[in-house]
C-alpha positions in Angstrom: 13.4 6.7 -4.2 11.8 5.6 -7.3 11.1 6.8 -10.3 8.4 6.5 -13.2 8.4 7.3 -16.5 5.3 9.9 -17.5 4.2 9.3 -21.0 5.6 12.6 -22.8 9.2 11.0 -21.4 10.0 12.5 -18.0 11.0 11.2 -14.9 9.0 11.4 -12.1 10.9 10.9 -8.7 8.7 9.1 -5.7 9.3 8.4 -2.1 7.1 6.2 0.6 7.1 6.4 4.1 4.8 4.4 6.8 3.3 0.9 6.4 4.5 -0.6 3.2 1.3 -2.7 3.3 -1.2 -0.2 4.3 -3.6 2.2 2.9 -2.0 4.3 -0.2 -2.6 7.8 0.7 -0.9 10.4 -1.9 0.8 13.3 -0.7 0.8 16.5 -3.0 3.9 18.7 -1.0 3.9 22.4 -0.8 6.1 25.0 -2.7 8.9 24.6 -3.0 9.2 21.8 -1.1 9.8 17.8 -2.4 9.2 14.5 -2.1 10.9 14.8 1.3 8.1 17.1 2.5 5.5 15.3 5.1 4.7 15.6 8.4 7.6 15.3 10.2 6.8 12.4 12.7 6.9 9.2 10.3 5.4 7.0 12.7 2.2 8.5 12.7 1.8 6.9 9.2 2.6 3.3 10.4 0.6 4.4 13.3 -2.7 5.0 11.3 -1.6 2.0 8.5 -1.1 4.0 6.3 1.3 4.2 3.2 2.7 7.6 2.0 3.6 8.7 -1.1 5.2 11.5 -1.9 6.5 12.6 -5.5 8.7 15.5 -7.0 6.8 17.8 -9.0 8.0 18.7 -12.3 11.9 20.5 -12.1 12.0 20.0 -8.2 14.5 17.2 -7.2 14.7 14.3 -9.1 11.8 15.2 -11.2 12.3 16.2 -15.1 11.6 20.4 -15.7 7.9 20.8 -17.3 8.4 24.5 -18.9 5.1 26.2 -19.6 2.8 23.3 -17.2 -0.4 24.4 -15.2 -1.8 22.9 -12.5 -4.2 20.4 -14.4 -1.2 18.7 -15.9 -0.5 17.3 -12.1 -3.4 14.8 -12.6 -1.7 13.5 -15.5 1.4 12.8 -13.3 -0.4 11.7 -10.5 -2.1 9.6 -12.8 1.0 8.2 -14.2 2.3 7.1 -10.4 -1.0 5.7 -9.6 -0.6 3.6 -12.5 3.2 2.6 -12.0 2.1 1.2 -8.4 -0.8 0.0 -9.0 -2.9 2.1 -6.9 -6.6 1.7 -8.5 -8.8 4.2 -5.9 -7.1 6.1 -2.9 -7.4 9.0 -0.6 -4.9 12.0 -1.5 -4.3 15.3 0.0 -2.0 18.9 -0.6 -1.1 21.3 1.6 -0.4 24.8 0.5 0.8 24.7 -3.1 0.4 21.5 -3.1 -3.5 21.7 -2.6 -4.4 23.0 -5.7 -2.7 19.7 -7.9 -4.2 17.3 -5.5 -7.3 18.9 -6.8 -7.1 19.0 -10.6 -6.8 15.0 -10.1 -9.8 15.2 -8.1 -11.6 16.8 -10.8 -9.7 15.4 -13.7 -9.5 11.6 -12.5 -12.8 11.7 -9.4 -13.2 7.7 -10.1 -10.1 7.1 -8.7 -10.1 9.7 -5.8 -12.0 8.0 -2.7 -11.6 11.0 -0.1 -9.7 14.2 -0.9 -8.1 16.8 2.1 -6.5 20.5 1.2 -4.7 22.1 3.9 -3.7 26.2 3.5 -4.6 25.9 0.0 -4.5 29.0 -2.7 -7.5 28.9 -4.4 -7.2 29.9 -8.4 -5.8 33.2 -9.3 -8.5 34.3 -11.3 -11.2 33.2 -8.9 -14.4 35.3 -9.6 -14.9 37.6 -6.3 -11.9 36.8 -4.6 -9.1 40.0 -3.8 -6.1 37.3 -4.2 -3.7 39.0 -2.8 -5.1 41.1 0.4 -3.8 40.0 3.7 -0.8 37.9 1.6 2.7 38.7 2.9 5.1 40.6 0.9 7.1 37.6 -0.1 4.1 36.4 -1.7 2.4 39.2 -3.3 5.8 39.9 -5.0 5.7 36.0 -6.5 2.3 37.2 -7.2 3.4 40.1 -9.6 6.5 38.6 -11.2 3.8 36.0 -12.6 1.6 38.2 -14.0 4.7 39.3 -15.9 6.1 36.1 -17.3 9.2 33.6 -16.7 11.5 35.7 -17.4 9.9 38.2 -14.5 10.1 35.0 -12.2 13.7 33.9 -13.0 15.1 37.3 -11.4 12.4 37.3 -8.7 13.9 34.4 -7.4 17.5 35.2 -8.7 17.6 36.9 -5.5 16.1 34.5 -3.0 17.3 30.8 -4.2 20.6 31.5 -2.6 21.7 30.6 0.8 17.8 30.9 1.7 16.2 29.7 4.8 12.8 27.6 4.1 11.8 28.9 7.6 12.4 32.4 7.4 10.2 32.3 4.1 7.2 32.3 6.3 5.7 34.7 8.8 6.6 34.9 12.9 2.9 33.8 13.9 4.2 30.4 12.3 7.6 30.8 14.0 6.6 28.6 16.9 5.6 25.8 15.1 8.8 25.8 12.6 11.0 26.4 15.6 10.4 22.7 16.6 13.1 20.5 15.8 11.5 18.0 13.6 9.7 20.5 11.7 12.6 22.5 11.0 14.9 19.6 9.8 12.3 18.2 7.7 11.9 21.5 6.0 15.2 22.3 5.1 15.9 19.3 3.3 12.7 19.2 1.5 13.6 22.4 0.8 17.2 22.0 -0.2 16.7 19.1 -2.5 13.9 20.7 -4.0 16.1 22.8 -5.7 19.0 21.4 -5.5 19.1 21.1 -9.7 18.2 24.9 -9.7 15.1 26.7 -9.8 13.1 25.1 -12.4 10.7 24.3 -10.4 10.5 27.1 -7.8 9.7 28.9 -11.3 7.1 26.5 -12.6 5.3 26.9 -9.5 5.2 29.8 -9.0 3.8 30.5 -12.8 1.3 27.7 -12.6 -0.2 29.1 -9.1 0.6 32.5 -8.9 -0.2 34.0 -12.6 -1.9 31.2 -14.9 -5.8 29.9 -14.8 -5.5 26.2 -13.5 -7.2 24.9 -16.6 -9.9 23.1 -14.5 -12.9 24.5 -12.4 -13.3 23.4 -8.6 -17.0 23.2 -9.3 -16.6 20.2 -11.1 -15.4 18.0 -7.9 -18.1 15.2 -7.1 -15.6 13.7 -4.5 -15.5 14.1 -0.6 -13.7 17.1 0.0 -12.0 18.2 3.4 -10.4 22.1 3.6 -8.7 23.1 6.4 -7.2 26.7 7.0 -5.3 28.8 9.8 -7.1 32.4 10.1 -3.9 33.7 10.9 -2.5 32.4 7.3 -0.2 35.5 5.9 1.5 32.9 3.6 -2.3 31.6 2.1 -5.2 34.1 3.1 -8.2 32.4 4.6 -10.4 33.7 2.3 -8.9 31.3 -0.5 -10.0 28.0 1.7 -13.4 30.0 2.2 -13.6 30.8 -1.5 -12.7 26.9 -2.0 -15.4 25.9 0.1 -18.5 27.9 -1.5 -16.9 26.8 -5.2 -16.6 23.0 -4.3 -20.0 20.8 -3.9 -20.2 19.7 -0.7 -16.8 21.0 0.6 -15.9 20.9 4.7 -14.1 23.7 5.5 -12.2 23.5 9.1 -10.1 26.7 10.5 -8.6 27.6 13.5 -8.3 31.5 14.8 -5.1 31.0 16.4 -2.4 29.5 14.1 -1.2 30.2 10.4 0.5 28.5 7.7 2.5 26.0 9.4 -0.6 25.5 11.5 -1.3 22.5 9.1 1.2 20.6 10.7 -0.9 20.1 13.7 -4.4 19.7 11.6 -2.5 16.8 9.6 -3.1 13.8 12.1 -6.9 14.3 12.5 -6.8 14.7 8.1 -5.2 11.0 7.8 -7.2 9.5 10.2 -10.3 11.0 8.2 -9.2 10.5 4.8 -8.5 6.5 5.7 -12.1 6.4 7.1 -11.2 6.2 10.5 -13.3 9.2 11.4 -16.8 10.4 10.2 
């Protein structure tokens, strides 16, 4: 682990995986998940030459608490590790939670952003035409709600699920199969369990910045090669927030697949990196 220094004074907790010399590709993890989140098969990164990096968003981890932060003040932070490891232009990509931050740097910083992938992305909760919440599952319509309602509304939503939770068992059974492989399933219970292993600070601050708060940037504004990628099946993340992503971003691909959900991104992940190092058209 490392960590860097943002300029308002917190710590910001990183983590590589791959080809130490390769291609820097930042990693934006999904919710709540941390800097251990990636795919699960760590050679595919050497594989491809590629160098991962991963970070703990603000309260997750290692990662100072952020209290009242939006999504837009992730390109800050991302700009602040960029800076620390002397990345000047890279590819970066989210998945799920994650997707939406690894877009406010796209719009907020685009010089720097050579290729940019979101996988099972929420698109922003005020987006004009969009029902946010049909076809969400319960888990997630009820994050939904406790947002609209404030922090305080969050902090006992989750009072009752940061226990002894399962990251697993948070999403639906069409993603069961997937999450019941072994790899998987390791890699997202300690993602998971160090994510909020200081408490739920960031669980909280995620689920106010995504679920119940503008982004404070507009997806129109991208100017950047932009890939989407969505599961039909996707209880966790409708696909009608990658669709809505795709008419809302210039010149946004959108990929989905009829038969897989959520956890579906798993699978779409190796044909992503080989396309956001430029090894595919």
């Amino acid at each position: 682990m490392q960590t860097v220094i943002s300029a308002d004074g917190r710590m910001l907790a990183v983590e590589e995986y791959g080809d130490p010399d390769g291609t820097p590709v930042l990693y934006v993890c999904g919710s709540p998940m941390s800097r251990l989140a990636r795919h699960p098969d760590d050679q595919l990164f050497g594989g491809l030459g590629i160098r991962l990096i991963t970070y703990d968003r603000p309260g997750f981890g290692c990662s100072t608490p952020q209290p009242g932060r939006r999504v837009v003040d992730a390109a800050d932070d991302i700009a602040t590790i960029a800076d620390a490891l002397a990345l000047d232009r890279f590819p970066l990509f989210g998945v799920s939670g994650g997707g939406p931050h690894a877009l406010a740097f796209t719009a907020r910083h685009g010089d720097r952003v050579v290729r940019a992938a979101v996988l099972a992305s929420l698109a922003p909760r005020d987006a004009e035409g969009l029902e946010w919440t049909d076809g969400m599952m319960d888990g997630n319509r009820a994050s939904a709600e406790a947002a609209l309602q404030g922090a305080e509304a969050v902090e006992k939503h989750l009072a009752a699920t940061t226990g002894a939770v399962d990251p697993l068992a948070l999403l639906p059974p069409t993603d069961q199969a997937i999450l019941a492989r072994p790899e998987i399933g390791a890699m997202l219970r300690a993602a998971f369990a160090e994510a909020v292993r200081p408490g739920p600070a960031g669980w909280a601050g995620d689920i106010l910045a995504l679920f119940g708060l503008p982004w404070g940037f507009d997806p129109a504004t991208i100017s950047r090669p932009v890939r989407l990628w969505h599961g039909e099946l996707d209880a966790a993340v409708p696909v009608s927030h990658g669709r809505w992503l795709a008419a809302r971003i210039p010149g946004a691909q959108l990929r989905t697949r009829p038969d897989v959900g959520h956890a579906g991104h798993f699978d779409a992940t190796p044909a992503v990196l080989e396309w956001l190092v430029g090894a595919e058209s």
